[in-house]
N, C-alpha and C positions, 0 to 999 in steps of 0.2 A: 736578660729576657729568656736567654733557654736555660736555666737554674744551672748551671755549672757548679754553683754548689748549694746548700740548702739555704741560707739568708744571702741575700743583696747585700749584706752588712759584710759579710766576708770577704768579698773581690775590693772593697772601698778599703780594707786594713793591711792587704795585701801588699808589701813593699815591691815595688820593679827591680830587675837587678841591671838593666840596662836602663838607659833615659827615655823615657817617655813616647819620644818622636820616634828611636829606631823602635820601639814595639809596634806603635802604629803603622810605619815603613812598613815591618816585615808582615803584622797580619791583613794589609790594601798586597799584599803582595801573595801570600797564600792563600787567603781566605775562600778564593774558587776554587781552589786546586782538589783536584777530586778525592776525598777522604782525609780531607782537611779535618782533624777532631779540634775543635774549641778548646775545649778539660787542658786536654796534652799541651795545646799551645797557653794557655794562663798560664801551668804549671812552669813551663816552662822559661818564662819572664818575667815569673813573680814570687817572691818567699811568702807563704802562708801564713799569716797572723799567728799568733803563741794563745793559746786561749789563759787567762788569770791563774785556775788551778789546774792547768792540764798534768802538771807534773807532781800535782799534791799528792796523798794517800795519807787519810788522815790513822791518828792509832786511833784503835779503837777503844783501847785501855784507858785513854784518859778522860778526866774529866770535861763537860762541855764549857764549862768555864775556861779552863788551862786549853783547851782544843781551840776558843776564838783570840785567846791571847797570843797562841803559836801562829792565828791565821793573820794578822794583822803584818807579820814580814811578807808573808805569802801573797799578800795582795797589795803591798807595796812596788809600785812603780818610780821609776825617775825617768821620763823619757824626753830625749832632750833631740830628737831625730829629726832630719829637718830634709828627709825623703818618703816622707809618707804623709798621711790624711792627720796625723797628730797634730794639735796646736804644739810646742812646749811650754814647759812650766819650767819656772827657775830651781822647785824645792821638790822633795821625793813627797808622793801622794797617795793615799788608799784608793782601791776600785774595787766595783762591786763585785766581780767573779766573774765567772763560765763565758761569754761570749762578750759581755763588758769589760774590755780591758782597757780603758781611760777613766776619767774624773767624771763624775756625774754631780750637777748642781748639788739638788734639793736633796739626795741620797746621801752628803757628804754630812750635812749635819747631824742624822741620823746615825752613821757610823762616828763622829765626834762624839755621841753621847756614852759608846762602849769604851773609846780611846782614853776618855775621862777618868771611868774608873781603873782603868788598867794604867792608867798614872803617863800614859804615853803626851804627853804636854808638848815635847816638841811638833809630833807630827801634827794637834791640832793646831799648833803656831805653822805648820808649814801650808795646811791645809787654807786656812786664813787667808796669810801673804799670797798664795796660788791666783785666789780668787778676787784678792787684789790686781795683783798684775793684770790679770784676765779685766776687769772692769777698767783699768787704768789706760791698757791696751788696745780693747776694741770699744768701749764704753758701754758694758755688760755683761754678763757673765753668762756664756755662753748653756746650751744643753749638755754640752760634754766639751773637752779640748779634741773636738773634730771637727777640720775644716767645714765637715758638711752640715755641722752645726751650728753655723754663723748667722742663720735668719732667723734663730729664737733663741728665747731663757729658759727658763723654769720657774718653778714657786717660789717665792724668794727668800730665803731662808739665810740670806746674808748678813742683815741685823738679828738673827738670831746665833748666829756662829760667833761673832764678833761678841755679843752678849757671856756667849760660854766663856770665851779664852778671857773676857775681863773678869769672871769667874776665879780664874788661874794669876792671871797676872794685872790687876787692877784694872782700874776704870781709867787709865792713861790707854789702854786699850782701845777705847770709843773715841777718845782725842786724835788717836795715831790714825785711825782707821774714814773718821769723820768725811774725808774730801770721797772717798768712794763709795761711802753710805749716800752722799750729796749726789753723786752721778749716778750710782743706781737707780737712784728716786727716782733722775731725770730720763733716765732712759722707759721707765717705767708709765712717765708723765708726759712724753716727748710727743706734741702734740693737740696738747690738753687747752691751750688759751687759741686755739683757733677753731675752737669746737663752737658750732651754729644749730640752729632749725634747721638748715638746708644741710649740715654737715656736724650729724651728732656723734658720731662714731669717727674718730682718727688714731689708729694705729692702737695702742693696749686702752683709750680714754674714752670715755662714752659720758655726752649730756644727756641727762636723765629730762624729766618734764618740767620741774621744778629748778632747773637751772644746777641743779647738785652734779659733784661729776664720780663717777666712779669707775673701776675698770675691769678691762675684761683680758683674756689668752690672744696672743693675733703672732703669726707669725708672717714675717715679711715679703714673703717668697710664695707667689702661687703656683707653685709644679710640684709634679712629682717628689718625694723625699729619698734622695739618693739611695740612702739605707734600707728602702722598701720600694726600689722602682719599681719592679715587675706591678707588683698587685695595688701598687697606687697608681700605674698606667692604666689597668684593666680595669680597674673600677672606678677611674676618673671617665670615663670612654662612657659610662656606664650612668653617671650620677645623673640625674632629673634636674639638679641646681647649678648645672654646667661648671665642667671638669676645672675651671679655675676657682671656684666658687668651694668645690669638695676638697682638692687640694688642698687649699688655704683652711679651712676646717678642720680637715685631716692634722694639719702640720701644727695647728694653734692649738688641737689635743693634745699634739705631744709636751706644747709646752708645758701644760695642765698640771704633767706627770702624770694624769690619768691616760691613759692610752690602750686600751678605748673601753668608755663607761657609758653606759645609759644617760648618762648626767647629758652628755651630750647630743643626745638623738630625739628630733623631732617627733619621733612616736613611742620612744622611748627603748626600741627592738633595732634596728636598721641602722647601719654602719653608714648606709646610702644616703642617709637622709641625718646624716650630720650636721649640726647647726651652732659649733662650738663658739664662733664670733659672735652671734648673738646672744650668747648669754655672759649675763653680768656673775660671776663665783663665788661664794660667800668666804671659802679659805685663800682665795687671791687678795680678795677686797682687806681683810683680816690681817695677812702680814703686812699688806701694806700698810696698816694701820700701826703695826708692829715699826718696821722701817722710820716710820714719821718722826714717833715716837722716841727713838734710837739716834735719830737727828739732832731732835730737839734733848735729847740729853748730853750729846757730846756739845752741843753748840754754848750749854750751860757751862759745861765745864770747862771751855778756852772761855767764855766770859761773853760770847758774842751774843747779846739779850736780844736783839734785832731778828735772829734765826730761831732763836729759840724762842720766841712769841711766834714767829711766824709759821715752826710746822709745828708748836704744841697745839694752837689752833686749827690747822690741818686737820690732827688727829683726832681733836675733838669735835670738827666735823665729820670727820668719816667714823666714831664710834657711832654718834646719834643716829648715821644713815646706817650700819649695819644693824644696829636695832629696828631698825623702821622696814626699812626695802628689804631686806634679808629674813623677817620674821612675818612667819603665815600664820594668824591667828587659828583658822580652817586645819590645818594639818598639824597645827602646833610644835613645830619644830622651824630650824632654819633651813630654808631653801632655793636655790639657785633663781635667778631673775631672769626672765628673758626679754630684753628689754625692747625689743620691736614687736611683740603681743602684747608687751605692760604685762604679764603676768610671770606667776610662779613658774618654776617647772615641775613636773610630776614626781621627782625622784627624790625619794629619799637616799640621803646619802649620810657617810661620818665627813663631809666636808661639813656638814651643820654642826658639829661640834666646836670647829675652831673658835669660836664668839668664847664655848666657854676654858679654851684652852688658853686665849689671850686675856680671863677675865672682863669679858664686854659685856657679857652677858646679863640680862637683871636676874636675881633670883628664884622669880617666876617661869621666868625662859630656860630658865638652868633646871629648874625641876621638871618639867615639863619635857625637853629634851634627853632629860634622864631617864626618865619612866620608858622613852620612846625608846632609848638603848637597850634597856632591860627588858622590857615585854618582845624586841621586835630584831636585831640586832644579835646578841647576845647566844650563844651555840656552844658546842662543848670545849669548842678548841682556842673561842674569843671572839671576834664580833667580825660579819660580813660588813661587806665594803657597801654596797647598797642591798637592796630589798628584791633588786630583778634581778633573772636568771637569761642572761642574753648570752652568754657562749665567751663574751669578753672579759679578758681580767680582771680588769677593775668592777670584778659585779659581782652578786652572791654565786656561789657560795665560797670567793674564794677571801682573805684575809689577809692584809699587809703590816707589816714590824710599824712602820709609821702613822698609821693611822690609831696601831693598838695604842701606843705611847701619848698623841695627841688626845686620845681620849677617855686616856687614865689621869692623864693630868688634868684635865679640862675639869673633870669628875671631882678630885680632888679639891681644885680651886674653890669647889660651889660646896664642900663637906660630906659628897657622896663616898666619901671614903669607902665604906663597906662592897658596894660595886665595884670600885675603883681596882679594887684586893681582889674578888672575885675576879675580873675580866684579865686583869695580870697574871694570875695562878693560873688560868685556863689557857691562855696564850701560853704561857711557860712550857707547862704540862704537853702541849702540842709539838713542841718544839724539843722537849728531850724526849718523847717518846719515836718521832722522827729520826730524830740522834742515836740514840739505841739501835735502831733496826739499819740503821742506813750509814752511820759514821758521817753525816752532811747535813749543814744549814742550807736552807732553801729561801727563794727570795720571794717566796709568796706560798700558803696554805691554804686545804680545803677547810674553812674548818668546823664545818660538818662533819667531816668523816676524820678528819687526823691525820689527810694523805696533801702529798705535796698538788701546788694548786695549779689546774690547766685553763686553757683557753687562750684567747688571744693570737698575734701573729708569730708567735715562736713558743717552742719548749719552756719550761721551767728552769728555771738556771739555779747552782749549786756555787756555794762561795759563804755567806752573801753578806756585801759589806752592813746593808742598816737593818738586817734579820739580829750579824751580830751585834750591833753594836746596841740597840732597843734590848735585846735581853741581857746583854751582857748588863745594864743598866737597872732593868728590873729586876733579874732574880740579884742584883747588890741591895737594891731598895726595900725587895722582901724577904730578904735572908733564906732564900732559898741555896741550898750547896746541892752540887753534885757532879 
């Protein structure tokens, strides 16, 4: 609470170098003492976190391609400590960079797409196994392997990881992997057959009107978010929908991976009037549709016909509903649900694109939400994250590696190729003219202007693992060198 250093994320990574209890002893024993300084006493019972590239210095000379293949030792971890806020993992792992020094879910698949072509196959076999153990473990796969990370997930991009490495090393892949694709589901679904009229909403599952079920962000834990105590205290104190109520909002954005976007705000401007649990997500609903899918192919392949009628039916439930609930005839694109109004939500976002990154899309939807990229989206450096200008990251004008990639391929799938090439070259272009001037991959863009992207509750960070790995991916796919 009195900023001892600039993020709450810092004092939580902070290793003690005595045990726990004497720190507490000694500062219930100084803390009145007149010119007691805090800073001096942390410092002094605590080793300070190693930022990802603190010690990097990239050359300048090289190319940005050989520059993300060097970076990939650079942001390799094996942390196996078992005196700090880390989960461990059994296999060494990529992380994003600059103040994220562990595993990030939905950001690991993104960095597997660079790893690919840089031929690094073990580490996406480690990366895998990681998020194995991690589901096997606590029965989900955490925000990140930090303890304070244990009341939520992320986007689930676990049947799509699995998908890659069977890519690499067959479709015995989806057979090995199967029992944790099964528990993912269910962590995902954990709740879902006790869903009533009086009790339509339980934990990530929500009954719709028509008995359909689909799901939404929810994170388990209504306080403060360790990581951001100060300003999730002060503005919990503060929220109109009582401080347990904006927590749990708060926390169920970050599961999102948007953090924090217009998508979730009741007026579409106000962090305060957060409303993340009540909206149904069209790219949550999407992988999960993904995941079903990924079930019922490995259940095909040990032979178990029983599983595999029963989530390829799933899937085929939950494709029709993302067509139907997910699709605004009025705005012509796909948009988030909120499902205590029964209505749309006002923002346009690139999470409407996933329908056509997973091919869900019908043709019509697919053009329709293409025109929408093109006229409305589409800027000199690659396409904004939504359409509002609210000061938060996830909003225009700023630009994320994953969403370019989900919505080049999307493009792609429906024959918009020529877009597709255009939004790629423009992301690129952004991204070595940053390189040039700066010797650094950044983990988000203006890109309006071609300048690294702000807002939000921390600085810009430099690293970055699925900056690199999204380009390192596209300028392979469009023969771009340099």
């Amino acid at each position: 609470m009195q900023q001892v250093f600039p993020s709450s994320k810092d004092i939580l990574n902070c290793i003690p170098r005595v045990s726990k209890d004497s720190i507490v002893k000694q500062y219930e024993k100084l803390k009145d003492v007149r010119g007691f300084n805090l800073k001096s006493f942390v410092l002094k019972y605590y080793s300070l976190p190693v930022t990802s590239t603190t010690k990097y210095v990239a050359d300048s000379g090289v190319s940005i391609r050989k520059h993300i293949h060097a970076l990939w030792s650079v942001l390799t971890r094996n942390n196996t400590r078992l005196d700090s806020t880390i989960l461990p993992l059994p296999y060494p792992y990529i992380v994003p960079g600059g103040m994220f020094n562990e595993i990030y879910y939905w950001d690991s698949y993104f960095t597997c797409l660079g790893l690919q072509v840089d031929k690094q196959y073990g580490m996406i076999n480690n990366m895998v196994g990681n998020f194995a153990f991690l589901i096997d473990k606590y029965g989900f796969i955490p925000n990140g392997n930090r303890k304070y990370f244990l009341s939520r997930s992320q986007p689930p991009f676990f049947s799509y990881m699995v998908d890659l490495l069977s890519e690499i090393q067959g479709d015995t892949v989806v057979v090995h992997y199967l029992p944790e694709l099964k528990k993912e589901y269910a962590f995902w679904m954990k709740g879902a057959k006790r869903l009533n009229k009086v009790h339509p909403a339980i934990n990530h599952s929500v009954l719709l009107e028509k008995g359909e079920i689909l799901n939404r962000y929810w994170d388990s834990n209504p306080s403060p978010r360790p990581e951001a105590f100060r300003i999730d205290s002060l503005n919990g104190l503060k929220a109109k929908q009582g401080y347990k109520n904006y927590y749990r909002n708060i926390r169920s954005a970050c599961e999102s991976g948007w953090d924090f976007s217009s998508r979730w705000l009741a007026d579409g401007h106000s962090l305060s009037q957060i409303e993340t649990t009540h909206i149904l997500p069209v790219d949550l609903n999407v992988l999960l549709w993904h995941l079903e899918k990924e079930i019922a192919k490995g259940a095909l392949l040990s032979h178990d016909s029983a599983t595999f009628i029963t989530f390829l039916h799933k899937a085929n439930q939950r494709k029709v509903l993302i067509q139907s609930v997910f699709w605004d005839e009025q705005s012509a694109f796909f948009m988030d649900y909120n499902f205590v109004t029964r209505k749309h939500t006002s923002i346009y976002s690139l999470a409407g694109v996933y329908p056509l990154f997973a091919s869900l899309a019908t043709p019509n939807q697919a053009k329709q939400v293409a025109q929408k990229i093109e006229t409305d989206f589409l800027f000199p450096f690659g396409l904004v994250t939504t359409l509002t200008n609210t000061g938060q990251q996830w909003d225009y004008p700023n630009g994320w590696a994953p969403l370019q990639w989900i919505t080049i391929k999307g493009l792609n799938n429906y024959h918009f190729n020529k877009l597709a090439k255009e939004i790629a070259l423009r992301w690129i272009k952004g991204n070595i003219e940053w390189y040039s001037k700066t010797g650094k991959l950044v983990e988000k863009y203006n890109v309006v202007s071609g300048t690294k992207g702000q807002g939000g509750e921390y600085p810009g960070q430099d690293g970055f693992g699925w900056t690199n790995g999204v380009l390192q991916s596209l300028m392979e796919e469009y023969h771009v060198q340099q």
